[in-house]
C-alpha positions in Angstrom: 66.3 6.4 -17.9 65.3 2.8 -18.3 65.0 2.3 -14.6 63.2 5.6 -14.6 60.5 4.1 -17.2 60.2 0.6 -15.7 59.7 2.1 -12.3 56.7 3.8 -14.0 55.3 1.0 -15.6 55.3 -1.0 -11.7 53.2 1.9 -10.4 51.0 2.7 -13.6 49.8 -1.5 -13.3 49.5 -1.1 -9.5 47.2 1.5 -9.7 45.2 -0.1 -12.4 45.1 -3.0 -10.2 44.4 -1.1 -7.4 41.6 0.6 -9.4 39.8 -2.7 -10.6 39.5 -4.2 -7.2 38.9 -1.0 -5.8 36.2 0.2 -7.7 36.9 3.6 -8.9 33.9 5.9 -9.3 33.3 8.4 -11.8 31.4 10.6 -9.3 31.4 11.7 -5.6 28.0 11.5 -5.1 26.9 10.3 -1.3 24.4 8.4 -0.6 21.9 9.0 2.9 22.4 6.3 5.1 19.6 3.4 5.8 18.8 4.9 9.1 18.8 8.8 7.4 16.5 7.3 5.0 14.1 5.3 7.1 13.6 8.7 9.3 12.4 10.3 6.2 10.2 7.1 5.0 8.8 7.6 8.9 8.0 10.9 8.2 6.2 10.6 4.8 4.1 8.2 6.5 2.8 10.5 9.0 2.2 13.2 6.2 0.0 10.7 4.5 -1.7 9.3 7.6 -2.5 13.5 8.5 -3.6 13.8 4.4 -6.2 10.6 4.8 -7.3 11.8 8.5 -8.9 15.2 8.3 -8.1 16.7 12.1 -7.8 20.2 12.6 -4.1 21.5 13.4 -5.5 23.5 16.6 -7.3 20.2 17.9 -5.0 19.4 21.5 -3.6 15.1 20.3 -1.9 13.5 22.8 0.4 10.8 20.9 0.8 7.1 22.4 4.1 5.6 20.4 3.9 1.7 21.2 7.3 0.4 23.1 9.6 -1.9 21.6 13.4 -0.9 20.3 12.3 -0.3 16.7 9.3 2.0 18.2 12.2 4.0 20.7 14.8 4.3 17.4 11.8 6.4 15.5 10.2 8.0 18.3 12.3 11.8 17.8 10.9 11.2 14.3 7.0 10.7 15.0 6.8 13.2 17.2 8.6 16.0 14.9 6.8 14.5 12.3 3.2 15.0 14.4 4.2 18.0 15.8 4.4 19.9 12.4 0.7 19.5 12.1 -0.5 19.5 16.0 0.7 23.0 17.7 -1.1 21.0 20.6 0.6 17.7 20.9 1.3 15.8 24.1 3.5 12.5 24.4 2.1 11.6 27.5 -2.1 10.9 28.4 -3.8 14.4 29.0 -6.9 16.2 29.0 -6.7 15.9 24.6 -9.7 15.6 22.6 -7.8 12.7 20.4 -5.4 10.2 20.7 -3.3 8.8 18.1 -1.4 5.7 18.5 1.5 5.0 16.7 3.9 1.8 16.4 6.2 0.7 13.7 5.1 -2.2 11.6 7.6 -3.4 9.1 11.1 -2.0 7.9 13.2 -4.1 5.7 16.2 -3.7 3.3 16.9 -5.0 -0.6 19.8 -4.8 -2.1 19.5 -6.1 -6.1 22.2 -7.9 -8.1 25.5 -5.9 -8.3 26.1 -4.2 -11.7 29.1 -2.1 -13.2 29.1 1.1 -15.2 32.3 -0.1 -17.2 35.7 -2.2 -16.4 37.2 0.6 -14.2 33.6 1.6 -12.4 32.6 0.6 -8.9 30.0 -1.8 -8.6 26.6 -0.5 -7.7 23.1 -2.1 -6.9 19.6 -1.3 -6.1 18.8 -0.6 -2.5 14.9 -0.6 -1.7 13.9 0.7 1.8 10.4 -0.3 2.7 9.0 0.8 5.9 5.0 0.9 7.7 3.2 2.7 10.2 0.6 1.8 12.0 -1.7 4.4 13.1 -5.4 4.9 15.0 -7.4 7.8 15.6 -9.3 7.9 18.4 -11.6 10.3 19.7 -11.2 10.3 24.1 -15.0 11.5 24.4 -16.8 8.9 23.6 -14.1 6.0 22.2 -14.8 6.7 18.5 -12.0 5.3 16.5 -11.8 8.0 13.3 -9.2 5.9 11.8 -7.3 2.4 12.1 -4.8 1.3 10.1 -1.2 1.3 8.4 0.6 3.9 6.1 3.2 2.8 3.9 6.4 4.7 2.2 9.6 3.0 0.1 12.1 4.3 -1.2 14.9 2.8 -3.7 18.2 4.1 -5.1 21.3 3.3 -6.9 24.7 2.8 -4.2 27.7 1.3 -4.3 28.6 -2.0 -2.9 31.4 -1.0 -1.4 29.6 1.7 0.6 26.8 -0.5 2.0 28.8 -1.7 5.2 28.8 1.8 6.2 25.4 2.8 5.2 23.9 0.3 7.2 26.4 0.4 10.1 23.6 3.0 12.5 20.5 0.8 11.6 22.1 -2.7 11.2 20.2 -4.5 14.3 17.0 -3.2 13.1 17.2 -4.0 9.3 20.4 -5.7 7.7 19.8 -6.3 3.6 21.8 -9.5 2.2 25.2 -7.6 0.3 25.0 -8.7 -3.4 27.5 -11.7 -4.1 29.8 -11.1 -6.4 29.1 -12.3 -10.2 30.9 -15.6 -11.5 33.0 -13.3 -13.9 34.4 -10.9 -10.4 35.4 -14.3 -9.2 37.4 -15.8 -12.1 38.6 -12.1 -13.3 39.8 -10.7 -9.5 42.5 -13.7 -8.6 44.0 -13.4 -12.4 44.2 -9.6 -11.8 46.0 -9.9 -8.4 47.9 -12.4 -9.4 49.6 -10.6 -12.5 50.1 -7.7 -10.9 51.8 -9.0 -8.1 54.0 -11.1 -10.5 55.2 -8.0 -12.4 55.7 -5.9 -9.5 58.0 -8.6 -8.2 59.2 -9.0 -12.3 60.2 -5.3 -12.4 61.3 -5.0 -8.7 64.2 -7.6 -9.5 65.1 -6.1 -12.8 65.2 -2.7 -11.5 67.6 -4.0 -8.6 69.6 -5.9 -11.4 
């Protein structure tokens, strides 16, 4: 019976171990990766730039997306995005009574200072997603630019450290946030914690044996 209880005791402080360093969560709640969310960001943008730019959905566009990597990772996007309000839209020069240029502007990543929910909770921070568009209408008649200039979207959210590695893994060579350093009580707490548990693992491993 004895060995049966300290056996028990070794694995009940080995999870709890296990569960302070490896941040247990109180919910299973997933958060969109950075490249899912910069495809929507891309996408509010256009619905803005169509809101500010009054052009009827039956005019024939032909869209011009600027080259560059950045431009080629949203491309799919813009034209969905474009194509939802342009039954005539063309991605490559045409007979079209406007021409919208596209090309991405800015994307970058935040993450905020890491923060716990309680002593057993994974650590979570802020991660704010900025990204711009920059847009011009252009009317192929006579040159008339309608409208020239950048659209805007952000979006922020609560995720957990330990998840950002992953999040960011799809979009990391286009926008790679700084991970949140761990606060000066993590650093002094985490060795004590490893340390003790490991010493009465190895305590109770020998005393079982004996």
């Amino acid at each position: 019976m004895n060995v049966t209880l300290k056996g028990a005791h070794a694995i009940f402080i080995a999870c709890l171990a296990a569960g302070t360093l490896g941040e247990l969560r109180a919910d299973d709640s997933a958060a969109k990766s950075n490249a899912d969310v910069m495809s929507d960001l891309c996408r509010q943008a256009v619905e803005r730039f169509c809101a500010d730019v009054i052009i009827p959905d039956t005019t024939v566009v032909s869209l011009n997306i600027e080259s560059g990597e950045a431009n080629r990772f949203f491309t799919p996007t813009l034209v969905q995005a474009f194509r939802r309000h342009f039954a005539s839209l063309y991605t490559r020069r045409s007979v079209s009574t406007i021409e919208i240029s596209a090309s991405i502007g800015k994307v970058s990543v935040l993450y905020g200072e890491a923060f716990s929910d309680g002593l057993f909770s994974g650590r979570k921070c802020m991660r704010t997603i900025d990204l711009e568009v920059q847009v011009a209408a252009t009317k192929n008649d006579d040159g008339k630019v309608l409208w020239a200039g950048t659209t805007k979207a952000s979006h922020a959210d609560t995720v957990y450290v330990s998840d950002i590695r992953e999040l960011q893994k799809s979009s990391q060579w286009l926008s790679n946030g700084v991970l949140p350093a761990p606060s000066a009580l993590e650093r002094f707490i985490e060795p004590i914690i490893i340390g003790g548990a490991a010493g009465v693992a190895v305590y109770l491993f020998f005393t079982i044996r004996s």
